[in-house]
Every structure is written in C-alpha cells, then in structure tokens.
C-alpha positions, 0 to 999 in steps of 0.5 A, spaced: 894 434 038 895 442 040 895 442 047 895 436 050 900 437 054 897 441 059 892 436 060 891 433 068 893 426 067 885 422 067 888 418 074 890 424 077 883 427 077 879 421 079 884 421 086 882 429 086 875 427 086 875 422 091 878 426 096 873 432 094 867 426 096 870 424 102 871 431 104 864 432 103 863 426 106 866 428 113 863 434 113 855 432 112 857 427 117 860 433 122 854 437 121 850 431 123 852 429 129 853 437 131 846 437 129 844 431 134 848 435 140 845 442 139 838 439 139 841 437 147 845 442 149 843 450 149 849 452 146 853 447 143 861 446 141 863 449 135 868 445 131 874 449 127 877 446 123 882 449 119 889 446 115 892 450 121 889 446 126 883 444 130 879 446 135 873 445 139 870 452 142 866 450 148 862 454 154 863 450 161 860 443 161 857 442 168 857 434 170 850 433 168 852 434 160 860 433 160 858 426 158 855 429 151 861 434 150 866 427 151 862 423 146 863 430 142 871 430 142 872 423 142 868 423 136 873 429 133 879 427 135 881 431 142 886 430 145 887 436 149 882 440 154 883 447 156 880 450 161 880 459 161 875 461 165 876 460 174 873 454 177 870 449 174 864 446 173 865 439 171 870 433 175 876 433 171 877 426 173 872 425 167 875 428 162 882 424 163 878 418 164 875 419 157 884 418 155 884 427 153 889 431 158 886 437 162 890 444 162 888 450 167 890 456 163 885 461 166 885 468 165 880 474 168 873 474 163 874 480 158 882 482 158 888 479 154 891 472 156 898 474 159 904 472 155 906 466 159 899 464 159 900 464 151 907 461 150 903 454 154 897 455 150 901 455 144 905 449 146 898 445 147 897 447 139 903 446 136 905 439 140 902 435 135 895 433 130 890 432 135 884 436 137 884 442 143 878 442 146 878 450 149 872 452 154 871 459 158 864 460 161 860 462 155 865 459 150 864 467 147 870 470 149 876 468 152 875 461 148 875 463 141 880 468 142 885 463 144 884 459 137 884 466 133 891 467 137 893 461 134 891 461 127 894 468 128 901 464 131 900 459 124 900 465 119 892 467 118 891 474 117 888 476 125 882 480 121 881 473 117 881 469 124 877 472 127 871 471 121 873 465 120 871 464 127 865 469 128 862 465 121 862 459 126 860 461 132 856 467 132 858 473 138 864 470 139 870 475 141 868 483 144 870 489 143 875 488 147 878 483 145 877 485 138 881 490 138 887 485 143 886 480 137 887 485 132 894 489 135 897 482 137 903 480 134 906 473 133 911 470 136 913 464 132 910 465 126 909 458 123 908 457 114 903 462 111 897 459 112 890 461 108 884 462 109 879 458 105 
C-alpha cells in the first residue's frame, strides 16, 4: 500500500489516547476539588501546573482556614511552603506537622525579591518534582511573581509566564513587577520549555 508506512502503529495511538483521558481525568477532578474550596475560602489557591513545574499561589492562611489550605497541598503533592510576605498569620508548627517544610523568603510588597532571596527560591523549585506551595498577603504579587521567576528560570518566555499565570489567577502581578518580570534576566536557565 502507498503510504502505510507513515501510519502510527494502532498500540501506540491507544496508549496516547489513555494518557489523554487521564489527563482529562485529572484535570476534571483538580477543577472540582478547587471548586469545593473556592465555595469556602474567599480567595482560593491557584494551581499552575506547567511541565516546568508546579505550583500553588496562595494569599496568607490564618489558623482558622490553614486546615483547608493543607487538605489542598496534600492533595496536590506540596512539599514546599514559602512564606514572601512579613509575619505570618498561621502556626507554622501546623504546616511542618502536616509533613511539608516551611521557608521564610519574605521580601517588601510591591519591589523586586533581592538576588540571594531568588538564588534560595530557585533552590526550592529546582531540588525536586513536589509542589511549591508560595503565599504573600494577597497571593497578587509577590507570590505570583516568584513562580513566573521561575518559569522564566525553566526557560518560558517572561511575556508567556506572566499570561500563563494571570489566565489563572486574575490580577496577579502589578505594574511594578510587570515591568521586574519583563527585564530580568535568568541565571540558570534549564531546557527551553513551552507553553501550551
């Protein structure tokens, strides 16, 4: 026959397929359980999850909702808690009992994160697969803007970053820190990755 040498073995498109579903699958139910949480929290956590890395936005949990945001990160695999904003309105005690390591990386609301305070943050990213967990008082801008530091760091576009992000959680990221995000510059860039 003429042709059927390009053709994508059957096995193959059946296994593509099953991944697709799955895919599907998770997602439906990610968007569920975010769906259940936002009825019970005013501003609910944003999950970006990128083949770059995954990552809950968050504003500041205070102790009488911290249990809603745990369930949350158990649930999607955090293994990282940053806190980039001054004080903290939780017991931290909580969240290293519930297994996750907390890190102190705030910086001042509406500037750029200092470099050392980037190089530790990229540290969490980059150590290994499990979810950061990142909240600032609002969860608007110093949060978001350290995941699209990253993404940055992984190779994304900073423009694509940044509407990868805002897609998902709407108002995150000022001017400010538009025009910081825009102008930096990696520092050890990873594999070119791409946004779908």
């Amino acid at each position: 026959k003429v042709g059927s040498a390009s053709k994508v073995p059957r096995s193959l498109c059946v296994r593509r397929a099953a991944r697709r579903a799955a895919c599907a699958r998770r997602r439906s139910r990610s968007r569920a359980a975010m769906a259940r949480l936002a009825s019970r929290l005013q501003n609910p956590p944003t999950f970006i999850d990128h083949q770059c890395g995954r990552f809950l936005i968050m504003d500041a949990p205070t102790d009488a909702n911290l249990s809603l945001y745990l369930e949350e990160a158990r649930r999607l695999g955090v293994g990282k808690w940053v806190r980039c904003c001054e004080g903290c309105s939780y017991d931290p005690a909580k969240v290293a009992g519930a297994g996750i390591s907390e890190h102190d990386l705030s910086f001042p609301d509406g500037e750029a994160p200092p470099l050392p305070l980037i190089s530790r943050w990229l540290d969490l990213c980059f150590a290994d697969e499990a979810t950061v967990a990142v909240h600032c008082v609002a969860g608007l801008g110093r949060a978001p803007l350290l995941v699209a530091i990253a993404l940055i760091e992984a190779g994304v576009d900073a423009g694509d970053a940044v509407d990868f992000i805002r897609k998902r959680r709407r108002g995150a990221i000022n001017k400010v820190q538009l025009k910081y995000v825009l102008e930096y510059k990696p520092t050890r860039r990873k594999d070119k990755c791409v946004l779908m």
